[in-house]
C-alpha positions as CSV (number, residue, x, y, z in Angstrom):
1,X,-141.5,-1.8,-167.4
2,X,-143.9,-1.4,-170.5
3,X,-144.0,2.0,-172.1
4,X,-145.6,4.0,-175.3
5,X,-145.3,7.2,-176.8
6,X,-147.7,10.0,-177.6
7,X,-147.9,13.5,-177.5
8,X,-150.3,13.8,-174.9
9,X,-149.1,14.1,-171.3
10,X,-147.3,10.6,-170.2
11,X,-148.9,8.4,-167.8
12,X,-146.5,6.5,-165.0
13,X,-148.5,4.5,-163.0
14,X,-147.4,3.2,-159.5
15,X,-148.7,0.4,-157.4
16,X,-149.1,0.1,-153.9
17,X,-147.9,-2.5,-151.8
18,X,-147.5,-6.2,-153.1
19,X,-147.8,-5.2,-156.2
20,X,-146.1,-4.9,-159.7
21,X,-146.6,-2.9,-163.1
22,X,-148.9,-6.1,-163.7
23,X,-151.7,-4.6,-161.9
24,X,-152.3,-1.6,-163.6
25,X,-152.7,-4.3,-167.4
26,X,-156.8,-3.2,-167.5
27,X,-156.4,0.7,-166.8
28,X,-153.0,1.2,-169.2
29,X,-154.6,-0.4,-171.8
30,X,-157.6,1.7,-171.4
31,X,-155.6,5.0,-171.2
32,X,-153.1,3.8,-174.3
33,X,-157.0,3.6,-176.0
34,X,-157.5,7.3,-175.4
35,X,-154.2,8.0,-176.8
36,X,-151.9,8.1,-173.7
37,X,-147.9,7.2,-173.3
38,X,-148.4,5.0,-170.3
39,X,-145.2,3.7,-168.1
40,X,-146.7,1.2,-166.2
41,X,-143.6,0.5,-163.0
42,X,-142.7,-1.9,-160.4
43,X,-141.1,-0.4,-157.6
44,X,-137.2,-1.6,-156.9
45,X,-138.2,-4.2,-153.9
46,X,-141.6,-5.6,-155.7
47,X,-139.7,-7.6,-158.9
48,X,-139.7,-11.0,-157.9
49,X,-136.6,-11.7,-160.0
50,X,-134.5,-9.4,-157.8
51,X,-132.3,-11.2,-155.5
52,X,-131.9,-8.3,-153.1
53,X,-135.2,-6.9,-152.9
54,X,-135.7,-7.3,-149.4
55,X,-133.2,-4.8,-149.2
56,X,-134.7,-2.4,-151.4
57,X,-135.3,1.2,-149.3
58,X,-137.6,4.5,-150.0
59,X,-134.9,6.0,-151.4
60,X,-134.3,3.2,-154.0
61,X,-137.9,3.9,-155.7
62,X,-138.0,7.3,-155.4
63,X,-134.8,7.0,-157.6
64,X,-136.5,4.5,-159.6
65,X,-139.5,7.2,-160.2
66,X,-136.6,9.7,-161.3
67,X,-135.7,7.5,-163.6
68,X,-138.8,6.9,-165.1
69,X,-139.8,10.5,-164.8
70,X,-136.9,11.4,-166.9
71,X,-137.1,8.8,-170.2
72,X,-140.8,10.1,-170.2
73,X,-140.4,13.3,-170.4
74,X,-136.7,12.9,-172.8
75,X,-138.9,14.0,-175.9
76,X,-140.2,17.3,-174.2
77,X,-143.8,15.7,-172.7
78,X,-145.5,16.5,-169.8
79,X,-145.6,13.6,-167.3
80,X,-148.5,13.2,-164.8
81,X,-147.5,10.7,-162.2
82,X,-150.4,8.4,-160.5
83,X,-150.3,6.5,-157.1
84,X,-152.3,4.1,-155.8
85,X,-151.9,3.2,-151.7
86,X,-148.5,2.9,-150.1
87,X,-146.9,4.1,-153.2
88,X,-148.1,7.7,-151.8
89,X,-144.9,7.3,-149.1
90,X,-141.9,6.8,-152.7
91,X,-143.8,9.4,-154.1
92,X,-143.6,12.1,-151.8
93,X,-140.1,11.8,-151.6
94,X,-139.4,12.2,-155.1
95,X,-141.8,14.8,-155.4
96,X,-139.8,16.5,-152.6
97,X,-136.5,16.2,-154.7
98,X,-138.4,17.1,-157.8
99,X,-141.4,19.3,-157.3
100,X,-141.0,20.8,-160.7
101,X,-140.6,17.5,-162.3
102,X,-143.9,16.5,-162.8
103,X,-147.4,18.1,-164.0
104,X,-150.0,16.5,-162.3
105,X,-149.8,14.0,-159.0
106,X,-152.8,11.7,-159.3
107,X,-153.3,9.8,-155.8
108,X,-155.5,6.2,-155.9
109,X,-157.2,6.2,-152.9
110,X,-154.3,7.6,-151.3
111,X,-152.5,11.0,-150.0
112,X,-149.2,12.3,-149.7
113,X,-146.9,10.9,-146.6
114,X,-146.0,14.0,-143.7
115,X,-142.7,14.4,-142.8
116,X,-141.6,11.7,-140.6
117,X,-144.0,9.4,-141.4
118,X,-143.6,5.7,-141.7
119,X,-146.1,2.9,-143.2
120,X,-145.7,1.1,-140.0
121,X,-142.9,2.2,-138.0
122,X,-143.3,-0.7,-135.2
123,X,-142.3,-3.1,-138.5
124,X,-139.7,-5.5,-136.4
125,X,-136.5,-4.5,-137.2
126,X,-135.3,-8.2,-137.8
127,X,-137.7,-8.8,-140.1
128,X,-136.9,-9.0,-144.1
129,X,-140.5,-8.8,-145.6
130,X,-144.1,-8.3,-145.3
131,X,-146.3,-10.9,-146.8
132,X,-149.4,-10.1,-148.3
133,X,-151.9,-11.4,-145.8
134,X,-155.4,-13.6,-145.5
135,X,-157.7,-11.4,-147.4
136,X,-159.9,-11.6,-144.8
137,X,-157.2,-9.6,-142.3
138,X,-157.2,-6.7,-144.7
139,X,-158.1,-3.5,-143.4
140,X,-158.9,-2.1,-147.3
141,X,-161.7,-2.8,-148.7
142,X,-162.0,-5.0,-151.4
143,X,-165.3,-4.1,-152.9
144,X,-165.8,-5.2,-156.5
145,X,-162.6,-7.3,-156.7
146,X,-163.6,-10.6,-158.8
147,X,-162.4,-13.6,-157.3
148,X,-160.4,-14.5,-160.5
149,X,-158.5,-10.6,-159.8
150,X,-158.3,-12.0,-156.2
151,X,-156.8,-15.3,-157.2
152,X,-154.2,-13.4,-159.5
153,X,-153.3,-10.9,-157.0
154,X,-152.5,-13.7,-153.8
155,X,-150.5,-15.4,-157.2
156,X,-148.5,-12.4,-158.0
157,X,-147.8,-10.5,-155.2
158,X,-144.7,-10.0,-153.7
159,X,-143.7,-9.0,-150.1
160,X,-142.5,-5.6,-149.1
161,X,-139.3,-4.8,-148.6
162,X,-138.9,-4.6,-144.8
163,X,-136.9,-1.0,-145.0
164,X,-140.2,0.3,-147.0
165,X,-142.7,-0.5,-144.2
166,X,-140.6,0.7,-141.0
167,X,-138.5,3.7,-142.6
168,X,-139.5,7.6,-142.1
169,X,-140.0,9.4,-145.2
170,X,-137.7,12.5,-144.1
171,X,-139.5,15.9,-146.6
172,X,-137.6,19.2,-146.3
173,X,-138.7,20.6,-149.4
174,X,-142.0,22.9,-148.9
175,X,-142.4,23.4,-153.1
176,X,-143.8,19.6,-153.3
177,X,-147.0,21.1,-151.8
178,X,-147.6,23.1,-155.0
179,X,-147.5,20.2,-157.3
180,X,-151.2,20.1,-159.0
181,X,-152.9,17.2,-157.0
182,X,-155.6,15.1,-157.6
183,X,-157.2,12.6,-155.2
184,X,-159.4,9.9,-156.5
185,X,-161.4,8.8,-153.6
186,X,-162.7,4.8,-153.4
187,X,-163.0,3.2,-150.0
188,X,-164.5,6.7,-148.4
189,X,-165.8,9.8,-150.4
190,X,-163.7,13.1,-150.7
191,X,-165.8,14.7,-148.0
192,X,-164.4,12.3,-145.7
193,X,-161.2,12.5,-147.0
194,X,-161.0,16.5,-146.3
195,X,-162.6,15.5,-143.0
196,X,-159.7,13.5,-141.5
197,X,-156.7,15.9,-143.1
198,X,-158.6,18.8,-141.7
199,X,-158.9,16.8,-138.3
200,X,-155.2,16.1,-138.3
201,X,-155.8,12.3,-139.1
202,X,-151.9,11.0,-139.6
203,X,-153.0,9.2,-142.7
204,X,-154.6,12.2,-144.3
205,X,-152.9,14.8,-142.8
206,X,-150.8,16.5,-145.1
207,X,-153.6,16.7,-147.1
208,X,-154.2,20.0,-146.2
209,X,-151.0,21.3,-147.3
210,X,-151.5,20.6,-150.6
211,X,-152.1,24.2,-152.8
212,X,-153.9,23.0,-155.7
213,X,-156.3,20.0,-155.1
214,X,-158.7,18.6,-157.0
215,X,-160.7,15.7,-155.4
216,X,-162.8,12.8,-157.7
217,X,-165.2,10.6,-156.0
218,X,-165.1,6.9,-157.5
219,X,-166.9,4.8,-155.3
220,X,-165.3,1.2,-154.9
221,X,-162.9,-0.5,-152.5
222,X,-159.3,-0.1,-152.3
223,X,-157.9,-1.3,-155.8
224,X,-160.3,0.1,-158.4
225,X,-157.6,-0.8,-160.7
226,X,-159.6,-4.5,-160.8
227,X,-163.1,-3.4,-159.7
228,X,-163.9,-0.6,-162.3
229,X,-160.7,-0.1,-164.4
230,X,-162.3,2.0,-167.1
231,X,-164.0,4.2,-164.9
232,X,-160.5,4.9,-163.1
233,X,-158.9,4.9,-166.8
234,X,-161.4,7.7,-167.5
235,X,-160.7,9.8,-164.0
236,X,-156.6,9.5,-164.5
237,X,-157.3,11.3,-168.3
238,X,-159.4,13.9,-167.0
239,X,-157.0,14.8,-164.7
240,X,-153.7,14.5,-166.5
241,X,-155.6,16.8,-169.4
242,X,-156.7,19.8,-166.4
């Protein structure tokens, strides 16, 4: 974990699936420019190091986010919290512990999970991990990734925990739906984002629950963390000043 302080509201960023703080380097140095605390995290299950991180469940990182929610906001600061892909599932379930902890949810070309969701609830039971597969079998798009961004993320990336991709996020809590939201939409525009929550797509979905949404159109593919990292440095500080 590498963290700053400011005054300004703090910054935890939260990568999606395969990957670790390391992939957010380009945008938290961009956002520490314009004067940002910045925690940039990897998810319990993503450290490489961690003997038992096949193990690691939904509930261990939405702890892990409590965590970090709490030393950011030990001095009294607001804390916006941003997600990028499968890290929308971790997130809604802290954000369903903690509605009120948090002043802004910023979503990466991504959404917050439904009750009783799952990534990928068919994931085979007896099987520990999910490697990160032939680029070319990705469904996401990976518009304006460079191939030396591409080399480093097949380098670095580390499987999913199996519990991660089969388990249901279980949501009681009907307050996470007022947490100020922001969606910043890359591999499709906003318009068809709104399009597939209001049609009751599974992915989108609970989309339209959300009470205070803001969307941001930022056209790229699926990890504009490497394709335009300033640009998406620049949307993340708009929205965490609203």
């Amino acid at each position: 974990m590498d963290t700053t302080t400011n005054t300004l509201p703090s910054i935890i960023l939260v990568p999606g699936h395969w990957l670790g703080a390391w992939a957010w380097d380009a945008v938290a140095s961009e956002l520490r420019s314009r004067g940002h605390a910045v925690t940039a995290l990897t998810l319990p299950g993503l450290d490489p190091d961690d003997a038992e991180r096949s193990s690691r469940t939904l509930a261990d990182q939405a702890e892990a986010l409590r965590e970090a929610v709490g030393a950011a906001t030990a001095d009294g600061s607001a804390v916006v919290l941003v997600a990028h892909s499968g890290a929308g599932a971790p997130v809604s379930l802290f954000l369903d512990q903690h509605p009120t902890a948090v002043s802004r949810i910023v979503y990466v070309d991504s959404g917050p999970s439904g009750d009783g969701s799952a990534f990928d609830a068919d994931f085979p039971a007896d099987q520990e991990e999910s490697e990160l597969p032939p680029f070319d079998q990705l469904a996401a798009s990976l518009d304006g990734v460079s191939e030396a961004d591409l080399r480093r993320f097949r380098e670095w990336a580390v499987p999913q925990p199996g519990p991660v991709m089969r388990q249901a996020v279980q949501l009681t809590n009907d307050a996470r739906r007022n947490v100020p939201s922001t969606i910043i939409a890359c591999s499709f525009p906003s318009e068809v984002v709104m399009q597939m929550a209001s049609s009751g797509d599974e992915m989108m979905a609970e989309v339209a629950t959300l009470r205070d949404l803001e969307l941001v159109d930022l056209p790229t593919g699926h990890w504009p963390m490497w394709s335009r990292p300033v640009d998406l440095a620049a949307a993340i500080s708009t929205a965490a000043v609203r």
